[in-house]
Structures are given as structure tokens and as C-alpha cells.
C-alpha positions in Angstrom: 13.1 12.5 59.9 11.1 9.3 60.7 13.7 7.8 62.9 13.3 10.9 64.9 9.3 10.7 64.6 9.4 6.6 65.8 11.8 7.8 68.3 10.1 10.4 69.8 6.7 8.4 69.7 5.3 11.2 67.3 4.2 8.9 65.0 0.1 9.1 65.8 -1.2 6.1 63.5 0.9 2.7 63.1 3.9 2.5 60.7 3.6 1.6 57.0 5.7 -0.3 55.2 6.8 2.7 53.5 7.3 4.2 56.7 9.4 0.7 57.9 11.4 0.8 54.5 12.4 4.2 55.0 13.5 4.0 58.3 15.8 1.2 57.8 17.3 2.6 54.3 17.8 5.9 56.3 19.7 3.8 59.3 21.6 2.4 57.3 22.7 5.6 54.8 23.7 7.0 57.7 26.4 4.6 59.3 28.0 3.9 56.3 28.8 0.1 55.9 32.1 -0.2 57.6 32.0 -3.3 59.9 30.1 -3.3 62.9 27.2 -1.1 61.3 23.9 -1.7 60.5 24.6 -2.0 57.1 27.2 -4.5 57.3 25.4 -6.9 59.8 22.5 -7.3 57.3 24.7 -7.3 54.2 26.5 -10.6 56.1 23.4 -12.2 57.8 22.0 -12.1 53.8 25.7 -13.2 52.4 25.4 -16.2 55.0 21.9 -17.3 54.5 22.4 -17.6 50.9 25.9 -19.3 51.7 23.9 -21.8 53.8 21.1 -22.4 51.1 23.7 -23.0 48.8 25.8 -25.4 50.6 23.3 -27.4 51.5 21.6 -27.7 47.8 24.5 -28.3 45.8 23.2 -30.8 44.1 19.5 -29.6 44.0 18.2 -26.8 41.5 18.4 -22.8 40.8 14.4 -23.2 42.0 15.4 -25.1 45.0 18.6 -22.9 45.8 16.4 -19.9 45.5 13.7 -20.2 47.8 15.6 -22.1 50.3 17.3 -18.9 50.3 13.8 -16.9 50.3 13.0 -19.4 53.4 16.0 -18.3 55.3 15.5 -14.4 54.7 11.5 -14.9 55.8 12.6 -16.3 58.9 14.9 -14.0 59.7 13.7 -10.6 58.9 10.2 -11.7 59.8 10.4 -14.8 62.0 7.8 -17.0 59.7 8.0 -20.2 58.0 7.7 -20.1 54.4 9.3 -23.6 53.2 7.2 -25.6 50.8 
């Protein structure tokens, strides 16, 4: 329903966050989460970020671990800097 709406330009005012969230949950509902699917390429790009943040702060705390991870998933969903 608003996968058909964004992709048939029907959408009239610009897209909520709601609006985002439901689109993505819906894309991804739909494919199932077999390799290769939409699902499964976030599920790993999240798996790997928080891999990374890991490995790199073995030694460094929970708080430290954490929102390098955070730092990771900002700059990839949304392409902004967040570190502190």
C-alpha cells in the first residue's frame, strides 16, 4: 500500500517517518529473509557494524562498544557523523 503510493508518485505531501518506517518493514515482510533480500542485506550490514565496533574496542567499555556501534549505524542508514 505505500510502496505502491511512493511508487506511483501518489504521495501529495512529503513522507513521514511513519510513512519511511512502514515502507521498509513492508519491503522487507514481503521478501522473506533468505539471502540476497532486503532483509538479509540490512540484518548483515547491522551484524558487521557491530562486529567492527566490537573488534576494534575490545579492550574499551559496554558505553564505548555501544555507541561506536550507534556511530556506525548513523552513518550508514543516514550518512551523518555522530562520534563524540
Amino acid at each position: 500500500m505505500i510502496q505502491e503510493a511512493i511508487s506511483n508518485n501518489n504521495v501529495k505531501s512529503p513522507i513521514t517517518i511513519k510513512q519511511a518506517m512502514e515502507a521498509l518493514t513492508e519491503k522487507m515482510n514481503s521478501e522473506g529473509t533468505e539471502p540476497g533480500t532486503y532483509a538479509s542485506a540490512w540484518h548483515c550490514n547491522l551484524a558487521m557494524l557491530c562486529s567492527d565496533a566490537i573488534y576494534e574496542a575490545l579492550s574499551d567499555t559496554v558505553d564505548k562498544i555501544s555507541n561506536d556501534a550507534a556511530d556506525k549505524i548513523m552513518k550508514l542508514c543516514f550518512d551523518i557523523d555522530t562520534k563524540k
